[in-house]
VEXTI-667250 format. One line per 5 residues: their letters; for each residue x negated, y, z negated of N, C-alpha, C, CB. Coordinates in steps of 0.1 Angstrom, whole numbers, plus 2048, in hexadecimal, padded with zeros to 3 digits. Atoms other than C-alpha are relative to their C-alpha. Glycine has a CB too. Layout:
a	X/Y/Z/X/Y/Z/X/Y/Z/X/Y/Z  ...;
This chain:
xxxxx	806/7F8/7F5/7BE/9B2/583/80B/80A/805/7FC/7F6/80C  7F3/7F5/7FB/7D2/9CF/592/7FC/801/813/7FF/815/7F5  7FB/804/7EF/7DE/9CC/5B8/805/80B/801/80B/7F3/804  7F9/7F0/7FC/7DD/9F0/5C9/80B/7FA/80D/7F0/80D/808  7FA/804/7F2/7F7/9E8/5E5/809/7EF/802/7F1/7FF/80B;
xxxxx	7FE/809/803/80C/9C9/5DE/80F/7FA/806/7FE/802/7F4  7F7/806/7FB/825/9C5/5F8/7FF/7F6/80D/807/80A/802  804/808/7F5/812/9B2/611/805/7F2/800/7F1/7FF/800  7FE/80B/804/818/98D/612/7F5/7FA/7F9/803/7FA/809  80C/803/80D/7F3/983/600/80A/809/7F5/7EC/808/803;
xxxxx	7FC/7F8/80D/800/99E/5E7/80E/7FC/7F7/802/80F/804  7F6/80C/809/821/98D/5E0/7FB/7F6/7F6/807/7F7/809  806/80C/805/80F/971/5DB/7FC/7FF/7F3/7F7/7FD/806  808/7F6/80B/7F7/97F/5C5/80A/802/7F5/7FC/811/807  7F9/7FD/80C/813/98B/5AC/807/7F9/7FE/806/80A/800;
xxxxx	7F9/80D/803/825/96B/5AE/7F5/7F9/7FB/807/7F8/80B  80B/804/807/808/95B/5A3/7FC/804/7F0/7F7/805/808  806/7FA/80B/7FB/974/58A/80C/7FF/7F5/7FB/810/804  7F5/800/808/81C/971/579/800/7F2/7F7/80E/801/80A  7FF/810/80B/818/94C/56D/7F4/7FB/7F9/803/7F3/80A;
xxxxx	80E/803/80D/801/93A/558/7F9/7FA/807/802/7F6/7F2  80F/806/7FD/7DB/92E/55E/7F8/80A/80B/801/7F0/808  808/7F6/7F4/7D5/94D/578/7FE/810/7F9/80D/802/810  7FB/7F4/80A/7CB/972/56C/80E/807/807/7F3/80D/800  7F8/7F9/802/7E4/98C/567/7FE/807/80B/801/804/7F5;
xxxxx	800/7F6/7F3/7EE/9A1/589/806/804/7FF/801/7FF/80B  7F4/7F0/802/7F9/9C4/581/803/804/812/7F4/814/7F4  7FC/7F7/7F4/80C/9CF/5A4/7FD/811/801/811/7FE/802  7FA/7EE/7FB/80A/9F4/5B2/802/800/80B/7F7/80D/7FF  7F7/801/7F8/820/9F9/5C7/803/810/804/80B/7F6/7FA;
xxxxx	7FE/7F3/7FB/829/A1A/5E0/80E/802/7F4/803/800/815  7F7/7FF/806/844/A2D/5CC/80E/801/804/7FD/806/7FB  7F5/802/7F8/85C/A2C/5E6/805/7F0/800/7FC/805/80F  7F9/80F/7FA/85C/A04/5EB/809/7F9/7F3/7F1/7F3/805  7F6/80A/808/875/9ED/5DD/7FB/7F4/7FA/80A/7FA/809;
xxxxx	807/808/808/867/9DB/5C3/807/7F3/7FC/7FC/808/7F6  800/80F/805/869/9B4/5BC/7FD/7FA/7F7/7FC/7FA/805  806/800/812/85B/9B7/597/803/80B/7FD/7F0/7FD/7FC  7FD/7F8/80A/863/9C7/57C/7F4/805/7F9/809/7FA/7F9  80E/7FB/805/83D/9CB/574/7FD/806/80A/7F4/7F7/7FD;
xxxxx	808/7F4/7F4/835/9E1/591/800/80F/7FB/809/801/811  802/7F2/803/824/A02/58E/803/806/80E/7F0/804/7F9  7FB/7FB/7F5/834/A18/5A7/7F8/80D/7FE/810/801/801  808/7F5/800/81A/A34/5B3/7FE/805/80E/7F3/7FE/7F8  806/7FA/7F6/815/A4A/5D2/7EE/7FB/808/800/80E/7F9;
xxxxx	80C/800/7FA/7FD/A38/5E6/7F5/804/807/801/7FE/802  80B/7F6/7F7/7F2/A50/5FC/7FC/80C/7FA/806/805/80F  804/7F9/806/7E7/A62/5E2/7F5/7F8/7F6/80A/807/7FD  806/80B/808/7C8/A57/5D5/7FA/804/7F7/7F8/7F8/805  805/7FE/810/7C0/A69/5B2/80F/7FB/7FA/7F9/813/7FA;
xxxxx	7F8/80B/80B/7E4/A5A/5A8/7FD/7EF/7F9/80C/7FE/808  803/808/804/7D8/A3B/5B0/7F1/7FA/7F9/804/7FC/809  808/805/80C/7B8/A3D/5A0/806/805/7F1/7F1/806/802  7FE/7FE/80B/7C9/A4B/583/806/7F2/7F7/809/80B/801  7F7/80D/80A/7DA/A28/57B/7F4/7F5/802/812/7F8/809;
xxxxx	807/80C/808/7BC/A18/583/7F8/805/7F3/7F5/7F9/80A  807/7FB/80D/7AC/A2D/566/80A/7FD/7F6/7FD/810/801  7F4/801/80A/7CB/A25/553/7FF/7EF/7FC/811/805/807  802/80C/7FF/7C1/9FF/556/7ED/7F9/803/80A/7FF/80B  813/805/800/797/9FF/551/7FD/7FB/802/7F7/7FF/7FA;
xxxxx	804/80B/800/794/9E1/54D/801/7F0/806/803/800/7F9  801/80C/7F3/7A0/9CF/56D/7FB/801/80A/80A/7FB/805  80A/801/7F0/78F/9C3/58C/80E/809/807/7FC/7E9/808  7FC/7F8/7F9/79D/9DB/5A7/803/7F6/811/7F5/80E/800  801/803/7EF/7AF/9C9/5C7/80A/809/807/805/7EF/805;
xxxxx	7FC/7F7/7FB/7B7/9E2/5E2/806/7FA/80A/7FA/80A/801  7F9/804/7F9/7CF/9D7/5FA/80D/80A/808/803/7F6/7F7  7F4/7F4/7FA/7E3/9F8/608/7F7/7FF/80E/801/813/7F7  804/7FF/7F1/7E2/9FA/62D/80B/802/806/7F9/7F4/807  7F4/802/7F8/7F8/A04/64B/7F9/7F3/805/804/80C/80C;
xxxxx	804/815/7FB/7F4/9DD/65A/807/804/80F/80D/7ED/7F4  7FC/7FF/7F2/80B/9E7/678/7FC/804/80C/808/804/801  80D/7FD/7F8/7F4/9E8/694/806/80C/80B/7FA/7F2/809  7FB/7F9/7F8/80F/9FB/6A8/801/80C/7FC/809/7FC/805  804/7EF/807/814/A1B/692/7F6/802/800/801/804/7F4;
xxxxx	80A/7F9/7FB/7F4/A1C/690/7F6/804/808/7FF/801/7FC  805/7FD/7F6/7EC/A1C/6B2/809/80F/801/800/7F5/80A  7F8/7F1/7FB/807/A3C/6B7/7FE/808/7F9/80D/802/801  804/7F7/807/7FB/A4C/69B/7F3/7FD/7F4/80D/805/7FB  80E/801/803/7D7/A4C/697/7FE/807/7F2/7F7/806/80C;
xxxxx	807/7FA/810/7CF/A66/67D/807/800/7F6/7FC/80D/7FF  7FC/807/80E/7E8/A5A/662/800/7F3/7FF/80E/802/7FC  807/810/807/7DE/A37/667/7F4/801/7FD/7FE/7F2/80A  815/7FF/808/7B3/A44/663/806/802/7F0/7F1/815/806  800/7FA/80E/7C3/A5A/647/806/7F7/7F2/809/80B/803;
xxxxx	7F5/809/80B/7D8/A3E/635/7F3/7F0/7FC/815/7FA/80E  808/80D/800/7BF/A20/639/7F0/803/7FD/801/7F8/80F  812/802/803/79A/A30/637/7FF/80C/7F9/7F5/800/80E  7FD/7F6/806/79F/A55/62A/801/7FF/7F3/808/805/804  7FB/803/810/7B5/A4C/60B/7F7/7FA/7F7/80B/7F8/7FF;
xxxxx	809/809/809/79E/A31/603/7F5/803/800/7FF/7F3/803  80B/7F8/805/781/A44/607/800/808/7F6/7FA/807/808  7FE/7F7/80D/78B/A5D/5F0/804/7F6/7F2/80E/80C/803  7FC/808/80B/799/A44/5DB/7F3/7FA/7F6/808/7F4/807  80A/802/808/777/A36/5D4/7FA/809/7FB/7F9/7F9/804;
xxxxx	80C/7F2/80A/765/A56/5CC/808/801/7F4/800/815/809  7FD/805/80B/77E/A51/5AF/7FD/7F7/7F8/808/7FF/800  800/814/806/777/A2D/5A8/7ED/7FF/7F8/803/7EF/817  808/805/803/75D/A23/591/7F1/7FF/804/805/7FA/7FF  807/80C/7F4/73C/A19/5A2/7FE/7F3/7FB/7F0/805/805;
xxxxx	7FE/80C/803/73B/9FC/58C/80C/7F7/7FD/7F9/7FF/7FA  7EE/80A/802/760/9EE/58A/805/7FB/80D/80E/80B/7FA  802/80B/7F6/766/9D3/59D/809/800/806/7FD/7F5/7FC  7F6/801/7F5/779/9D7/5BF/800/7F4/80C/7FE/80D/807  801/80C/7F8/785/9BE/5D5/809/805/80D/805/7F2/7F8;
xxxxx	7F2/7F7/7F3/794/9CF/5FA/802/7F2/809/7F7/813/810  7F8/809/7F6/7AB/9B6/611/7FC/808/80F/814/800/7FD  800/7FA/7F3/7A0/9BB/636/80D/7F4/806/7EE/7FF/808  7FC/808/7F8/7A9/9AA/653/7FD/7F8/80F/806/804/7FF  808/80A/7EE/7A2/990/676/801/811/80B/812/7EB/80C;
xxxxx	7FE/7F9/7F1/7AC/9B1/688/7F4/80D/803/811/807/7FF  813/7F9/7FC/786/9BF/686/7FB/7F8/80B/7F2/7FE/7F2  808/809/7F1/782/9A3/69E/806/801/80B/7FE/7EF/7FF  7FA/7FC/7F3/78D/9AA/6C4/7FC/7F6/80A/7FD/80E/803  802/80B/7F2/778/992/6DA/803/7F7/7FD/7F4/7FD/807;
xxxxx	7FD/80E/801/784/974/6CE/7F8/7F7/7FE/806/7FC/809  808/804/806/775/955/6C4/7FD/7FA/7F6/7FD/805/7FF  7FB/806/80F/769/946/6A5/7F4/811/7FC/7FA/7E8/7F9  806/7F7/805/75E/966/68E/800/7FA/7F0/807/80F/804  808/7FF/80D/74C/962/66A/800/80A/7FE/7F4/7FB/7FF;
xxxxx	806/7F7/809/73F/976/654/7F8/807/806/7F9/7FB/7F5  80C/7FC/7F6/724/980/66A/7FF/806/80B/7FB/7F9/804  7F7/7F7/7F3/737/989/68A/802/80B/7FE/80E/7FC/805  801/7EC/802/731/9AC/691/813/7FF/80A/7EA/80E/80E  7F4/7F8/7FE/754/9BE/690/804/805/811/7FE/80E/7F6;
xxxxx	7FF/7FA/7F5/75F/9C8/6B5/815/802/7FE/7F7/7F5/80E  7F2/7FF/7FF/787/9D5/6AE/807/809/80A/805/805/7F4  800/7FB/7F4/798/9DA/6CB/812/80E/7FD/801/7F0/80E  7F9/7F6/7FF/7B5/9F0/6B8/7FC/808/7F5/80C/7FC/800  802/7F7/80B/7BA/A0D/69F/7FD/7FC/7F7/808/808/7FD;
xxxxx	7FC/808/812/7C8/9F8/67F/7EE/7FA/803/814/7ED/7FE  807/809/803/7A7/9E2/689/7F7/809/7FD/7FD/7F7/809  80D/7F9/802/78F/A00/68C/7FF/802/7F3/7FD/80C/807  800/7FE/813/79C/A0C/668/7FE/7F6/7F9/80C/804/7F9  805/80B/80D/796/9ED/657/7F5/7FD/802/807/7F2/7FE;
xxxxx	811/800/801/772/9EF/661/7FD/80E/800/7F9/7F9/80D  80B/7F2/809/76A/A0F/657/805/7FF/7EF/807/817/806  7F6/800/80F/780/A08/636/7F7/7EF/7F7/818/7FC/806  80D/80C/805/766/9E7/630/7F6/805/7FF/7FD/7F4/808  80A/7FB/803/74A/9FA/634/7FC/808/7F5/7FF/805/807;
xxxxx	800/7FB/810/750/A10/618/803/7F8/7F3/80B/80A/7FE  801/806/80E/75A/9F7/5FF/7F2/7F7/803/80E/7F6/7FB  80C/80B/7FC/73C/9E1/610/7F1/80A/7FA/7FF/7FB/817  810/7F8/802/724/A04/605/800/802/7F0/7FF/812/80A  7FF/7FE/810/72D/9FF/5E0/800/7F3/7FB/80B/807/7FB;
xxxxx	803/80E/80C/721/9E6/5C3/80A/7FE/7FD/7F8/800/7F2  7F6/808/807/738/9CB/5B5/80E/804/809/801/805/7F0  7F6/7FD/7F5/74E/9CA/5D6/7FF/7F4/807/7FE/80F/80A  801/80A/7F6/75B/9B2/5E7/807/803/80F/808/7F4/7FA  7F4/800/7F7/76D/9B0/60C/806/7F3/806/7FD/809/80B;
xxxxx	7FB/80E/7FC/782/992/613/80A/805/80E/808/7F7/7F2  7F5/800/7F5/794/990/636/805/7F4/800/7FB/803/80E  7F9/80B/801/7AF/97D/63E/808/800/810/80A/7FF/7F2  7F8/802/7F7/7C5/970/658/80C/7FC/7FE/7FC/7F8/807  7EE/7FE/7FD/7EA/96A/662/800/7F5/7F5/809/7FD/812;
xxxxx	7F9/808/80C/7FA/95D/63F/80E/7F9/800/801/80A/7F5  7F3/807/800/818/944/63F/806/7FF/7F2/800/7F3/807  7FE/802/80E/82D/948/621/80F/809/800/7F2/806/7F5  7F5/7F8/808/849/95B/60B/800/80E/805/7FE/801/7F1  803/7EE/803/84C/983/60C/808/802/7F9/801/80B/80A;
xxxxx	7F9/7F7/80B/859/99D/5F2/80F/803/809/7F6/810/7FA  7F2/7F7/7F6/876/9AB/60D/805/7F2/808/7FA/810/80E  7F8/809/7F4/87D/988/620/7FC/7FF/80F/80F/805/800  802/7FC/7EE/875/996/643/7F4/7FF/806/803/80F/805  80F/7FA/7FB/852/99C/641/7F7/7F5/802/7F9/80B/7F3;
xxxxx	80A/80C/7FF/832/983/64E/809/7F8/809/7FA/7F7/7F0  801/80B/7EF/834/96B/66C/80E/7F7/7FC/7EC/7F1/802  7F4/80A/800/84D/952/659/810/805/7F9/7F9/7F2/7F7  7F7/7FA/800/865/96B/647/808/807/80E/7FD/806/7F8  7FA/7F3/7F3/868/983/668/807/7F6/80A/7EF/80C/80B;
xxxxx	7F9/812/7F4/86E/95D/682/80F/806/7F9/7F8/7E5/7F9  7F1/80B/806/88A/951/669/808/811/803/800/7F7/7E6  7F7/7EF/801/89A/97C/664/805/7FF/80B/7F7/810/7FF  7FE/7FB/7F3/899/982/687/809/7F4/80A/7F0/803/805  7F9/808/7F4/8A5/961/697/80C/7FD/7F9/7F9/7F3/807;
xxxxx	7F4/802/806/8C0/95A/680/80B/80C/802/7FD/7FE/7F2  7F7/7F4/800/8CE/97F/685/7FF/801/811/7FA/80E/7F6  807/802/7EC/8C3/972/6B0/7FE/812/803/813/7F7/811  801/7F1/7F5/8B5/993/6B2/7F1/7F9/80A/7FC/815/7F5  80B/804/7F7/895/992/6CB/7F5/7FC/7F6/7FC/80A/809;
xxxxx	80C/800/809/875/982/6C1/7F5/7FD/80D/801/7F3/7F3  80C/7FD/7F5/854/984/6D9/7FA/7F9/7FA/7F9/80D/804  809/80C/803/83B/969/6D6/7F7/805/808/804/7F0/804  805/7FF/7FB/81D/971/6E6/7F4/7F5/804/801/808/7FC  802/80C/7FD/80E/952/6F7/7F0/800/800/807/7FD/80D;
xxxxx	810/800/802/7E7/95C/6FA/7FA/804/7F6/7FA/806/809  807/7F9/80F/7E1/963/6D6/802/7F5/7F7/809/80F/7F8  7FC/805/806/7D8/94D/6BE/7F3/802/7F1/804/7F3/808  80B/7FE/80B/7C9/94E/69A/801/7F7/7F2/801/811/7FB  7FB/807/80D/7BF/93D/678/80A/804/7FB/7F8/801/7F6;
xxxxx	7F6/801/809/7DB/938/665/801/7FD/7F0/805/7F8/805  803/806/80F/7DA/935/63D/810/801/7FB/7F3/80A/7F5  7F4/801/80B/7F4/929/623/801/80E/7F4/7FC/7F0/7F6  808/7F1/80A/7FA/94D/60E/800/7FC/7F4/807/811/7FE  802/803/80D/7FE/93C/5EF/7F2/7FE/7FC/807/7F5/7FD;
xxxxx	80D/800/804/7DA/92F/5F1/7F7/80A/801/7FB/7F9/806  805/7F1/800/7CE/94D/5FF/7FA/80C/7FA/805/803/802  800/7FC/80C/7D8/95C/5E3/800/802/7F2/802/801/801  804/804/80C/7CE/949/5C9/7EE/802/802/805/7F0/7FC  811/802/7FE/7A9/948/5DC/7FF/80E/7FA/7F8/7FD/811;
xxxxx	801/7ED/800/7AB/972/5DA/7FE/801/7EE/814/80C/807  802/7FE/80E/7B1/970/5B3/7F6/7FD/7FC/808/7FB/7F9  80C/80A/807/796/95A/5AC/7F2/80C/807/801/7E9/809  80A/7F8/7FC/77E/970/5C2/800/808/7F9/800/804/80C  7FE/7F4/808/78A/98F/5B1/7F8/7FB/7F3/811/804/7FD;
xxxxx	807/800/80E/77C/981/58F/7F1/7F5/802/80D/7F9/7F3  80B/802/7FE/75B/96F/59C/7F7/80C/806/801/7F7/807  80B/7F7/7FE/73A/97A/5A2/7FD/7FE/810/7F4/7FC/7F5  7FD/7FF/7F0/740/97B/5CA/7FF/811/803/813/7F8/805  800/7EC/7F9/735/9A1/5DD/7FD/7FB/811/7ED/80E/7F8;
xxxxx	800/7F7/7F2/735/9A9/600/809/7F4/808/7EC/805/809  7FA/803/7F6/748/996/61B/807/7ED/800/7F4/804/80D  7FC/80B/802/75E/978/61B/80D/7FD/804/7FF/7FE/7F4  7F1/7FF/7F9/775/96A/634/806/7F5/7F6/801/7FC/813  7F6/80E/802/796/951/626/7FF/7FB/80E/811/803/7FC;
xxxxx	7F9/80A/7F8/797/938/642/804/7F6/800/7FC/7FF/806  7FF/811/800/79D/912/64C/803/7FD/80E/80D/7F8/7F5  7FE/807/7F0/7A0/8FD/667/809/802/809/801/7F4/801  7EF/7FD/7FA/7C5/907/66F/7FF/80A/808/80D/804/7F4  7FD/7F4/7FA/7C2/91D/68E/80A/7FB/80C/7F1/808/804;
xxxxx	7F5/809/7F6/7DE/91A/6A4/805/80F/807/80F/7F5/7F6  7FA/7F7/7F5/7F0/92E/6C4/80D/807/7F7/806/7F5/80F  7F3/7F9/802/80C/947/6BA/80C/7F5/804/801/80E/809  7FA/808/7FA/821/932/6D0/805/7F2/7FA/7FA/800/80B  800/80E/802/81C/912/6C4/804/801/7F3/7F1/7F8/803;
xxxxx	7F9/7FF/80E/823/922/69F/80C/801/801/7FC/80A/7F8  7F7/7F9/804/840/933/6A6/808/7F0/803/804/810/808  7FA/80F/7FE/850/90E/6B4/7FF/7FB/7F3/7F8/7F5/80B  7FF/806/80D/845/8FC/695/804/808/7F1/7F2/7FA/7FE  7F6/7FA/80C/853/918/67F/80D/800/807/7FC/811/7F9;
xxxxx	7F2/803/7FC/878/916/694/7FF/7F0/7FA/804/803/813  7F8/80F/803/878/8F0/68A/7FF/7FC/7F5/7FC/7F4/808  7FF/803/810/86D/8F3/667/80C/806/7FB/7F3/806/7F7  7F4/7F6/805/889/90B/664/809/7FD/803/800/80C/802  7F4/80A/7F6/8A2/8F7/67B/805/810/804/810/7F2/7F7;
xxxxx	7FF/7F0/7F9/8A5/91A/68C/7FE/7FC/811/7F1/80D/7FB  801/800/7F1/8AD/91D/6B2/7F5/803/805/807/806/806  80B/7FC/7FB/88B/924/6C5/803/80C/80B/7FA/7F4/805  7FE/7F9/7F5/89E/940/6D5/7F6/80C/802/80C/804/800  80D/7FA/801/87B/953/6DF/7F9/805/810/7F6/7F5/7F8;
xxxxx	805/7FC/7F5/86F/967/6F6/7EF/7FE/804/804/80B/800  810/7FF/800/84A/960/706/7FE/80D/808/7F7/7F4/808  80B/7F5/7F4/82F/97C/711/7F7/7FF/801/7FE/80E/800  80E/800/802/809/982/715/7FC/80E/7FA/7F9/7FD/80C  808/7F2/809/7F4/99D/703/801/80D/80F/7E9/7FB/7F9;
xxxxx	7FF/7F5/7F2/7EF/9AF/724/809/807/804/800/7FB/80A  7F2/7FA/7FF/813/9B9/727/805/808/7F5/80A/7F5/800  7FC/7FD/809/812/9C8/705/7FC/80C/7FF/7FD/7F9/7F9  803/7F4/7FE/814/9EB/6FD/7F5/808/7F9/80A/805/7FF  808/7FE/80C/7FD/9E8/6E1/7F6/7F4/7FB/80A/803/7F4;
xxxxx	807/807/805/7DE/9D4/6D7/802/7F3/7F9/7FD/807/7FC  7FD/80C/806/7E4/9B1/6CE/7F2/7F9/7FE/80B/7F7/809  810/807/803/7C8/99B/6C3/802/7F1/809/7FC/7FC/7EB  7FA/80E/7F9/7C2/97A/6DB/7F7/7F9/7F9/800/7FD/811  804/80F/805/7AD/95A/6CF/7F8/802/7F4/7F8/7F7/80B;
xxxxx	80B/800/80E/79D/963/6AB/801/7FB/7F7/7FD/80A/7FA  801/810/808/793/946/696/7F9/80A/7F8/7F7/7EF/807  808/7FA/80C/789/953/674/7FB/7F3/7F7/80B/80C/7F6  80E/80E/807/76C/93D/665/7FC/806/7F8/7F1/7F9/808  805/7FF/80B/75A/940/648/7F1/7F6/7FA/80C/7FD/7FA;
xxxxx	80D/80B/809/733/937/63F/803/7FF/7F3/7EF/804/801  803/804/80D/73B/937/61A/80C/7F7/7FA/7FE/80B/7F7  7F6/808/808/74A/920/606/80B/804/7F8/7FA/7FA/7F8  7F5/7F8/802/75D/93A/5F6/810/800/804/7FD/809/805  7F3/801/7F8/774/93D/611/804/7F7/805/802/808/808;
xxxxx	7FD/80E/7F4/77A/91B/61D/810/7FC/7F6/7EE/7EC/7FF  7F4/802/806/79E/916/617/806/7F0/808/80A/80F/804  801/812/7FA/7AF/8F1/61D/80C/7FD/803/7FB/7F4/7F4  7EF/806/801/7D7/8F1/61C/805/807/811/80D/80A/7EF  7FC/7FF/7F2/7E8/8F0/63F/80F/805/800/7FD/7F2/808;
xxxxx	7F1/7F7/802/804/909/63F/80B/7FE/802/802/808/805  7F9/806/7F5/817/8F8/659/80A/7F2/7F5/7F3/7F9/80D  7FB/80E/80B/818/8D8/63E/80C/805/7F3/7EE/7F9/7F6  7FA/7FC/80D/821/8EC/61F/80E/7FF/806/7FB/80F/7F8  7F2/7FB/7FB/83F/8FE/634/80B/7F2/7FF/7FF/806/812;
xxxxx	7FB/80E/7FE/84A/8D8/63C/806/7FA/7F3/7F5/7F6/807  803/802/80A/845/8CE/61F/80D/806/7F8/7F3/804/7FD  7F4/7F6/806/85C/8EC/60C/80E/7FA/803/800/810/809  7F5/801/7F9/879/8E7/628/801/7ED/7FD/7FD/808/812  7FD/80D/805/877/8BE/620/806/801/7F2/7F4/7F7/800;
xxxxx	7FB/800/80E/87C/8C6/5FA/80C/80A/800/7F4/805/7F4  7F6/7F0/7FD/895/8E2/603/7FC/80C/7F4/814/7FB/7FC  809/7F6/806/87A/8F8/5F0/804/80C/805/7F2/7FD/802  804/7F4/7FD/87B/91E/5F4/7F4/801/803/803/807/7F7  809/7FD/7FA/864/92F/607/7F9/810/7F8/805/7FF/80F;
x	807/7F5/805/853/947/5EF/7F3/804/7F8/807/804/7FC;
């Protein structure tokens, strides 16, 4: 399968995976600026999207998972029309390239959902920021084409390609170097293991699964209450600042439980455990 966008933490995953035996093969593409973590990565101008359909035309014959996004809700709250242009634009154009029958699979995310809650499959979208509005116009278009899937996800605990990046690299980076870290006390959301995550995503990619499919599980927990039980898996000081969303200069998401009517997405490993788990075996976290 070839992975447009492959620095996320699912997308790590994803290529850690695709790398070993009993899973398919996961070709990376990767922006041509980023600092690559494989030596299989295709490095191509993402925001350009007849490059990147040119490699998927260079590769016919794999399922398509698209996974490029600005994710940082704060850029692109300050700069609206290169986050539309980067998240719904590109990838609109991108599909008027793409196949209509070759099989795409686009990564959303919980941040289509704004009132909080438990949201499904079914829960109409209400996003209360930019990054959210674009990833619901950016589902709609792969949702208006055959042999498409969209899977959302929520906050992933795991490894990253750079170390820093996702909820349990950025903790450990940041407090070990005691620079500041902000907890925000009235926000809390599913949580998934990204290894599974990212084995569920592969497996979707090559089944006969189309239109809408959250990853969840039972693990939904307070920011607050995570960031504590990641300082003690890590034996890391809890030096942490609290705030509330209200105080914030930029859109935060507060109580969204991501559920799942299909069986698809019912995920089962408790993130919290693995981490434990790792840090008992003196495992790496990747």
């Amino acid at each position: 399968m070839l992975l447009i966008g492959s620095t996320s933490i699912l997308g790590y995953h994803m290529v850690k995976l695709g790398t070993g035996r009993g899973l398919p093969r996961v070709v990376p593409v990767c922006h041509m600026h980023s600092k690559t973590w494989t030596k299989h990565c295709i490095q191509v101008d993402l925001d350009d999207p007849q490059k990147v359909a040119q490699v998927v035309t260079e590769h016919e014959h794999m399922p398509v998972v698209y996974a490029h996004a600005v994710c940082n809700v704060n850029k692109c709250e300050q700069n609206r029309d290169w986050a539309w242009g980067v998240n719904v634009d590109n990838f609109a154009r991108f599909l008027d390239m793409l196949p209509k029958g070759r099989r795409l699979v686009y990564l959303s995310s919980d941040h289509v959902f704004g009132q909080g809650g438990d949201c499904d499959e079914l829960t109409m979208p209400r996003p209360i920021s930019v990054y959210g509005q674009s990833r619901v116009a950016a589902e709609k278009l792969a949702l208006a084409r055959p042999n498409s899937l969209v899977i959302r996800t929520s906050l992933a605990l795991g490894g990253s390609h750079d170390g820093k990046s996702g909820h349990w690299n950025w903790l450990n980076h940041r407090l070990k170097r005691q620079l500041p870290v902000t907890i925000i006390t009235d926000e809390a959301r599913t949580t998934v293991w990204a290894p599974e995550a990212a084995s569920r995503i592969i497996h979707l990619t090559h089944a006969h699964v189309n239109g809408m499919v959250h990853l969840a599980n039972e693990f939904y927990v307070t920011r607050d209450h995570l960031a504590r039980e990641l300082c003690h898996i890590a034996r890391l000081e809890p030096h942490l600042k609290y705030d509330q969303r209200a105080s914030q200069t930029y859109p935060h998401l507060g109580e969204v439980q991501l559920v799942s009517r299909r069986h698809e997405g019912q995920l089962l490993i408790n993130p919290l455990r693995q981490l434990r788990l790792h840090a008992d075996l003196k495992l790496p976290i990747v």
